[in-house]
C-alpha positions in Angstrom: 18.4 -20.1 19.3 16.7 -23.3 17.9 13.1 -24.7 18.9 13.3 -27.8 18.1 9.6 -30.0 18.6 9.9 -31.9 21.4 7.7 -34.3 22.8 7.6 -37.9 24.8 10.7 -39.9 23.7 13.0 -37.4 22.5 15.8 -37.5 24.3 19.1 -39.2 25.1 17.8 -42.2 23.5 17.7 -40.3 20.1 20.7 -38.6 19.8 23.0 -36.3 21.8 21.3 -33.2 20.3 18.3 -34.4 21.3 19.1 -35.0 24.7 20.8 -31.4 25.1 17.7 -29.8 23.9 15.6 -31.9 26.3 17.8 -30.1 29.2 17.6 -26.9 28.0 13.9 -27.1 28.1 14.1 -29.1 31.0 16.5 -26.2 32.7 13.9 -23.6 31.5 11.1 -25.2 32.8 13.2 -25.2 36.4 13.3 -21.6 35.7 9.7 -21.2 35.7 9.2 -23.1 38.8 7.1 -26.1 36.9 9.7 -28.4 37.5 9.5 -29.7 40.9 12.1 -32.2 41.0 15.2 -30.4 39.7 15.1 -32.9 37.2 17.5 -32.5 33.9 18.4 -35.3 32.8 17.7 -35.2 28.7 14.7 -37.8 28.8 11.2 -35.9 27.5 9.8 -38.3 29.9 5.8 -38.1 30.9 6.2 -36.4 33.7 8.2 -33.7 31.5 5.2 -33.9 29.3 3.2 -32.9 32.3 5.6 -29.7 33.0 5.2 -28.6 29.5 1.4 -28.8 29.5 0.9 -27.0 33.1 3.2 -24.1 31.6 1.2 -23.8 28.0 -2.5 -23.9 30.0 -1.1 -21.4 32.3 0.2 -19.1 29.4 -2.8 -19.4 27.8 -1.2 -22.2 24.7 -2.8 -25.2 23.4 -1.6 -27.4 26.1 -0.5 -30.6 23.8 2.3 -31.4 26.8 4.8 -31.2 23.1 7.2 -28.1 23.3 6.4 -26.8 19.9 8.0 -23.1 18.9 5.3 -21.4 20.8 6.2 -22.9 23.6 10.1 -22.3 23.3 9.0 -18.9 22.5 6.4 -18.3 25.4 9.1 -20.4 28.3 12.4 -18.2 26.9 10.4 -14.8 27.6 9.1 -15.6 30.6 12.5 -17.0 31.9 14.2 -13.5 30.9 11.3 -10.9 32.8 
């Protein structure tokens, strides 16, 4: 599976790729309980930024708020435990 480096205005805007790996971290991050508001809607908004960066400080990552392949890495193995 790709990890594609995502980070504030990737998204729908972009291209349809873009916005369908903005949901899958989006859906991930549901997953994982840092995502509040249900919301997946293939914007890598602020407040997704936010999400990304609570889940790489409490996994111990450099918490840039950008999902970079640690971070793919990191949210798809603690999805599958």
């Amino acid at each position: 599976m790709a990890s594609p480096y995502l980070t504030v205005g990737s998204g729908a805007e972009e291209s349809v790729v873009a916005s369908y790996d903005v949901v899958d971290l989006q859906a991930l991050l549901n997953l994982a309980g840092l995502n509040p508001d249900r919301v997946v809607d293939g914007y890598f908004t602020a407040t997704t930024r936010r999400w990304v960066r609570d889940f790489q400080r409490a996994e111990g990552l450099v918490a840039t708020g950008a999902a970079d392949v640690d971070t793919w890495s990191a949210l798809r193995s603690w999805c599958e435990d």
